[in-house]
Structures are given as structure tokens and as C-alpha cells.
N, C-alpha and C positions, 0 to 999 in steps of 0.2 A: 437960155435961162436955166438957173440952175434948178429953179421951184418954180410950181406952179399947182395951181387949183385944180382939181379933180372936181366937176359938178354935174351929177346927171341931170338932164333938163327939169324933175320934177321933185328937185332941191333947191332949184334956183334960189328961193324964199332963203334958205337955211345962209345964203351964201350972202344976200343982198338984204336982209331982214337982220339975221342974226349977226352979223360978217364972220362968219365960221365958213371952213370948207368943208365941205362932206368927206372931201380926201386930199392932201395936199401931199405932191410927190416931188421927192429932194432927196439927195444922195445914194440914188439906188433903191429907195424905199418909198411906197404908200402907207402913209400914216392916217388913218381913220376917224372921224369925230364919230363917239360915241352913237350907234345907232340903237335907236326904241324900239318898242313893240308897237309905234302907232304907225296905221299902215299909210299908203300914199294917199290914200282919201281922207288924209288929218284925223280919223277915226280910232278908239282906242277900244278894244275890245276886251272884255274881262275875263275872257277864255285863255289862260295861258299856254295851251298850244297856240291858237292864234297867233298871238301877241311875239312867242318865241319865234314863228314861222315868219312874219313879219319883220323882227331885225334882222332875222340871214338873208331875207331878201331884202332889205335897204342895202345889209352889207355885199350883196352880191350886185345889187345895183350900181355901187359906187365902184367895185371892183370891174366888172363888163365897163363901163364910161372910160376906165383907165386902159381897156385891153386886157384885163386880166383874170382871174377866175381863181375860186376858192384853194386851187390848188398854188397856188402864189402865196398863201394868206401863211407868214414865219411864226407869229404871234395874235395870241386873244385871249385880252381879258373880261369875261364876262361878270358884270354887276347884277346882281339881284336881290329882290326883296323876298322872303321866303326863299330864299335856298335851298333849306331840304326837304320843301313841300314840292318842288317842281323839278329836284334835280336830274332825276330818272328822265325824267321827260323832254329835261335837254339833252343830256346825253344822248338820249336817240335822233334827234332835229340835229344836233350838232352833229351825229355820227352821216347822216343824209348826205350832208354838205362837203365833208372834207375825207381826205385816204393819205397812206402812208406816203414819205413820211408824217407820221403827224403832228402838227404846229404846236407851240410851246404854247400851255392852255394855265389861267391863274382865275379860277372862281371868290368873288365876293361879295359878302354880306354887305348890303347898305340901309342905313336907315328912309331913305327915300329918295325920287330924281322928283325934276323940275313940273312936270308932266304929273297931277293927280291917277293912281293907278297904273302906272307902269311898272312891271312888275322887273323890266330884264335890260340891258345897254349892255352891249356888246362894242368893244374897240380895237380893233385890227391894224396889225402891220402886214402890210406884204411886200415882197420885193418884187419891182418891176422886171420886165422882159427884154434884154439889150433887144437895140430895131434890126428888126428882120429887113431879107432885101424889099 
């Protein structure tokens, strides 16, 4: 198969509720449904560290379920509401997460996500790992 669904166990919802994949991987690549700042307890915190801390781990989560890890991740584009009231702040959560080379990064302003208060959606490519023996 040439694609296939990327689902950690505690997205299941996302995949069978929403029918979105948290990561669907095809041609060499993990492609990423947008992840939130709300964390795995459906909770949504108004702390924007939190909330920022919160999408790098759904997106690390969806990445480990693939076998892979931030340093995989080619591309992110980060949405936000307040931008340059939080940017500084990602920069540093985002600086935690990834090292050289570093992934081709596109920040934007949104008027809102689906989700009341979320302030940040992060979406990621990453290239997968040919199989080891």
C-alpha cells in the first residue's frame, strides 16, 4: 500500500469521528493534520506556553506512532492567532524541538480555528525512514 493512516492510539477520535488522519504517509512523506494547543485530555488551556507546548507534543506524538521524530519533520507551517504577541515564545518551544538542518518554517496570521481559544495549529511534513533491517 502505497498510503496509509498514521494514528496514535489517543487520536483514534480524530480518525473515526472526524475522518481525518493525524498523519497520512505516501510517497516518501508524513503529512500532518493540523495539530492544536488542546492537549490529550480534550482540555484547552489559556496559557500560551501551554497550549504551544501541547501542539509539539501531538506533533511528536503523531511522528513516534510513524517511527519518527522531529528531526524528520522537512516542513512547518505554523498558524496563529496573535502572532507577535506570542512569537518569541514559540521560537523558543520550537527552538526545544528541532536542530540543524533546520526544516523550512512559514508563520501565519489567522483570524480564528475551529476550536474557541486556540491560539496556535502547527502542520508538518516529514520524510519517512527507508525500513531498517
Amino acid at each position: 500500500m502505497d498510503r496509509y493512516a498514521v494514528v496514535p492510539p489517543d487520536m483514534a477520535a480524530l480518525y473515526t469521528e472526524w475522518q481525518m488522519a493525524p498523519g497520512l504517509a505516501t510517497g516518501g512523506f508524513l503529512f500532518l493534520t493540523g495539530m492544536t494547543g488542546v492537549g490529550a485530555d480534550g482540555r484547552l488551556s489559556p496559557d500560551p506556553e501551554t497550549q504551544i507546548r501541547a501542539a509539539f507534543d501531538a506533533v511528536g506524538a503523531v511522528l513516534r506512532e510513524a517511527g519518527l521524530g522531529f528531526g524528520d519533520m522537512v516542513e512547518m507551517t505554523s498558524y496563529h492567532i496573535g502572532l507577535r504577541d506570542h512569537l518569541a515564545l514559540f521560537r523558543q518551544v520550537r527552538t526545544e524541538h528541532i536542530a540543524e538542518p533546520w526544516p523550512a518554517w512559514t508563520a501565519v496570521e489567522v483570524a480564528g480555528f475551529v476550536s474557541q481559544g486556540v491560539i496556535v495549529e502547527l502542520r508538518v511534513i516529514a520524510r519517512m525512514r527507508p525500513p531498517g533491517p
